[in-house]
C-alpha positions in Angstrom: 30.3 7.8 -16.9 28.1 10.1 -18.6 26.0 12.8 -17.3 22.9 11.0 -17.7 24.3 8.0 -16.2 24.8 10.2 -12.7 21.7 11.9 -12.8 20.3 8.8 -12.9 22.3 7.4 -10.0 21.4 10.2 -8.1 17.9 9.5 -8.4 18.1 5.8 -7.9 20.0 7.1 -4.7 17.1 9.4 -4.0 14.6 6.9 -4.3 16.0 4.3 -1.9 16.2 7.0 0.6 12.2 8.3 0.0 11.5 4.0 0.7 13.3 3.9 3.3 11.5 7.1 5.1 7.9 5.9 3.8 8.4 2.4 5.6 9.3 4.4 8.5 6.3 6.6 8.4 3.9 3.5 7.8 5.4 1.8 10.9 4.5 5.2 12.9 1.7 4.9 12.0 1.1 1.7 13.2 2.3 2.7 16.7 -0.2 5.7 16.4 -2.9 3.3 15.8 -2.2 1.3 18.6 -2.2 4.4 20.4 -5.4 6.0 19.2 -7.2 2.3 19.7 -5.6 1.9 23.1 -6.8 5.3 24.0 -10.3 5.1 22.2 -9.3 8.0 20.0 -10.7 8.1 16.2 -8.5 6.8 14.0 -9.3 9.5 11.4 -7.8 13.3 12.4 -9.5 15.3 9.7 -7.6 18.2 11.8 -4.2 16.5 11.9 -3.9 15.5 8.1 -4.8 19.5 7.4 -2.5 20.6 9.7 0.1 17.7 8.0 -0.9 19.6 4.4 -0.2 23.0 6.0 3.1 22.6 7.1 3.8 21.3 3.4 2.8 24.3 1.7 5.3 25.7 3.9 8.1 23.7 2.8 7.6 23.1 -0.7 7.8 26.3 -2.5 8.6 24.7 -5.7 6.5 22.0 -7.3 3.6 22.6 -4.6 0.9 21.3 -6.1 3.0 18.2 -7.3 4.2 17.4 -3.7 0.7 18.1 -2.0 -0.9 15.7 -4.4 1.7 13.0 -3.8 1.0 13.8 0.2 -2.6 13.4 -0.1 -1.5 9.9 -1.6 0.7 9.1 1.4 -2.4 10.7 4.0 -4.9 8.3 1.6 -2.8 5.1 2.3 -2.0 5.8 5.7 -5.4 5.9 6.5 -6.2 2.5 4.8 -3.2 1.3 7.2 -5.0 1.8 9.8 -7.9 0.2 9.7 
């Protein structure tokens, strides 16, 4: 196999994985929404998502920008989950 062929595999490996924690995160946030509606909390936590992009820029020292865009992304359609 050639080095390109791995590298690739590696990513198609790395990309299952990143599905398989998104669908976990989405069905989180499912159960926080049932929480938050139970509860009569607002669905929206302006506070929570920047504490959620905090923590990132911790983290991610390389490609920052890159993986707090992509987060914003994730924050953007977990919203629009729970509604």
């Amino acid at each position: 196999m050639n080095r390109l062929k791995i590298y690739r595999n590696k990513i198609d490996k790395i990309d299952r994985r990143t599905v398989k924690l998104l669908s976990l995160r989405f069905k989180l946030i499912k159960k926080i929404t049932l929480y938050k509606q139970r509860n009569k909390l607002k669905i929206i936590d302006v506070k929570r998502e920047s504490q959620v992009i905090n923590n990132l820029k911790k983290y991610s020292k390389q490609h920052q920008k890159i993986v707090i865009t992509i987060f914003k992304k994730i924050i953007y359609y977990s919203r629009r989950l729970q509604k």
